[in-house]
NUDREN-173528 format. One line per 10 residues: number of its first residue (from 1); their letters; for each residue x, y, z of C-alpha. Coordinates in steps of 0.1 Angstrom, whole numbers, plus 5000, padded with zeros to 4 digits. Layout:
N
NUM = a = X,Y,Z ~ ...
! end
This chain:
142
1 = xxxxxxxxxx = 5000,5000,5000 ~ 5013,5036,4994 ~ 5019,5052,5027 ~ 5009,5085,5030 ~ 4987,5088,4997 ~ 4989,5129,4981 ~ 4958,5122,4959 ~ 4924,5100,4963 ~ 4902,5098,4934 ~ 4868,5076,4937
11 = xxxxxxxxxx = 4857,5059,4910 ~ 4823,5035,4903 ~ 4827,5005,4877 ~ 4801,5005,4852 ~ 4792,4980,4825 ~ 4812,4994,4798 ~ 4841,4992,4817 ~ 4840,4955,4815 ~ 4848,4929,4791 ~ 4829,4893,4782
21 = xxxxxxxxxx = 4841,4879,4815 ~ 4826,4906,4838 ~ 4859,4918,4847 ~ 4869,4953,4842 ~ 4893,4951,4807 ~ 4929,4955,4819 ~ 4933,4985,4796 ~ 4911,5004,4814 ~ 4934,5009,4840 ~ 4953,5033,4817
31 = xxxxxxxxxx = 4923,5056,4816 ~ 4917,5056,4854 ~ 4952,5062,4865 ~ 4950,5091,4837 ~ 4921,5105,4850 ~ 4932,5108,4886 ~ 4966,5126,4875 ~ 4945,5150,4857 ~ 4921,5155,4886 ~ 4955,5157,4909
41 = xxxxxxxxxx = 4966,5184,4884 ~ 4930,5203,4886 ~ 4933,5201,4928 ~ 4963,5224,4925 ~ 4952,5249,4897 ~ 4962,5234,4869 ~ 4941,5233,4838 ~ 4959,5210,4813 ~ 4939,5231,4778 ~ 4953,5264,4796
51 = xxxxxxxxxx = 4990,5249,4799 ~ 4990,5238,4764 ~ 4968,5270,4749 ~ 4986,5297,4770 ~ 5023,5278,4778 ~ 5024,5258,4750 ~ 5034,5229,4776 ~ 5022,5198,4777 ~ 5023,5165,4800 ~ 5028,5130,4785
61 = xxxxxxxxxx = 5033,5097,4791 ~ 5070,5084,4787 ~ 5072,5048,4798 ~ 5042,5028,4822 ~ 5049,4998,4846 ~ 5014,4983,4856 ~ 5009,4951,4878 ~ 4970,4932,4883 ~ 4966,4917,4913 ~ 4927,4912,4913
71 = xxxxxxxxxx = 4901,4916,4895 ~ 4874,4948,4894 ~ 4842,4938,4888 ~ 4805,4958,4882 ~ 4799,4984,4905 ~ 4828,4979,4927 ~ 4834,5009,4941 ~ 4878,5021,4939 ~ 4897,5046,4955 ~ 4929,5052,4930
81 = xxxxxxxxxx = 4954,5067,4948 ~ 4985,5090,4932 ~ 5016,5098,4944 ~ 5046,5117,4934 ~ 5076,5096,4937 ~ 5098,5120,4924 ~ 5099,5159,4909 ~ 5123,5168,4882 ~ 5129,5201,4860 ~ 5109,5185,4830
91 = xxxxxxxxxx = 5090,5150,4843 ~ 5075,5137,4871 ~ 5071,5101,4878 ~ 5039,5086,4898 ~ 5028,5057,4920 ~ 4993,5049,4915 ~ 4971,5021,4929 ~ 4940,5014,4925 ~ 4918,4999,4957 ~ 4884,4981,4963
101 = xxxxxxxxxx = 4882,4983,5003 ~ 4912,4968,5017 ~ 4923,4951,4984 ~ 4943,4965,4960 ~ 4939,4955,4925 ~ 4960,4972,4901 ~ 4993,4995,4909 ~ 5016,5009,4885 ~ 5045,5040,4882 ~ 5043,5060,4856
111 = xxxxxxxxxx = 5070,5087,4841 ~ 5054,5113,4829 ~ 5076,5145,4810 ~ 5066,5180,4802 ~ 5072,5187,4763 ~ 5066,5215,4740 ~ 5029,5216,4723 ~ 5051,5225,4689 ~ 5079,5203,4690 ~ 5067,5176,4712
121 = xxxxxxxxxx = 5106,5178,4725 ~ 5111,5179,4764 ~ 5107,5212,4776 ~ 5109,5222,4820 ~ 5074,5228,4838 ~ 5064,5262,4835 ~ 5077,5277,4867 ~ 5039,5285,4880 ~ 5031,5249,4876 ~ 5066,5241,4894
131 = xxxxxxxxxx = 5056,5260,4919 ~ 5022,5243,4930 ~ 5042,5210,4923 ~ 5067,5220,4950 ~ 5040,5233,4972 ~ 5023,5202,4974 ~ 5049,5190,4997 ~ 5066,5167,4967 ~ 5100,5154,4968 ~ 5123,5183,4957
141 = xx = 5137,5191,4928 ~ 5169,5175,4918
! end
């Protein structure tokens, strides 16, 4: 379990998050885990359309490392946690679970890196976004 959790997003299966076995379709997970860093980023002021429209900065996915423990199933209920494990000048990389109750069911770290909306080369965080990063009481930057 990730001690100290920075970010809990709920989250209610619905049918058309399963597949022909009744189990939520591992893919899924992708989404989910996406969502919550995006909700994560709306808690602290950040509006990912305004970064790339005004900053021309952007957040993407650089590499994904998920393990399934159990199973979701219809109308289970989650909590998918996020946490930063680590702040740098241009990425960030995440821990993120996802829970039913006691259990969890899926976890996975993510490295996510801030590129130009142009270029799509690396680019740092705009400093304002660095800044609510930072304040958030995330590892410092290296």
């Amino acid at each position: 379990m990730i001690q100290d959790s920075n970010f809990c997003w709920p989250l209610r299966i619905y049918y058309e998050d399963t597949d022909a076995g009744g189990i939520v379709y591992y893919a899924n997970y992708l989404k989910y885990f996406e969502r919550a860093r995006t909700e994560w980023l709306r808690q602290l002021g950040v509006n990912q359309q305004e970064l790339a429209d005004q900053q021309q900065a952007m957040f993407v996915v650089k590499s994904s490392l998920v393990d399934y423990h159990l199973p979701a199933r219809l109308d289970d209920e989650l909590q998918l946690i996020t946490v930063v494990e680590k702040l740098g000048r241009a990425s960030l990389v995440f821990v993120q679970e996802a829970w039913r109750g006691t259990q969890c069911l899926v976890s996975g770290r993510f490295k996510v890196g801030c590129v130009d909306t142009q270029t799509i080369r690396p680019c740092a965080i705009p400093p304002a976004v660095l800044q609510a990063l930072q304040a958030s009481h995330f590892p410092s930057l290296d």
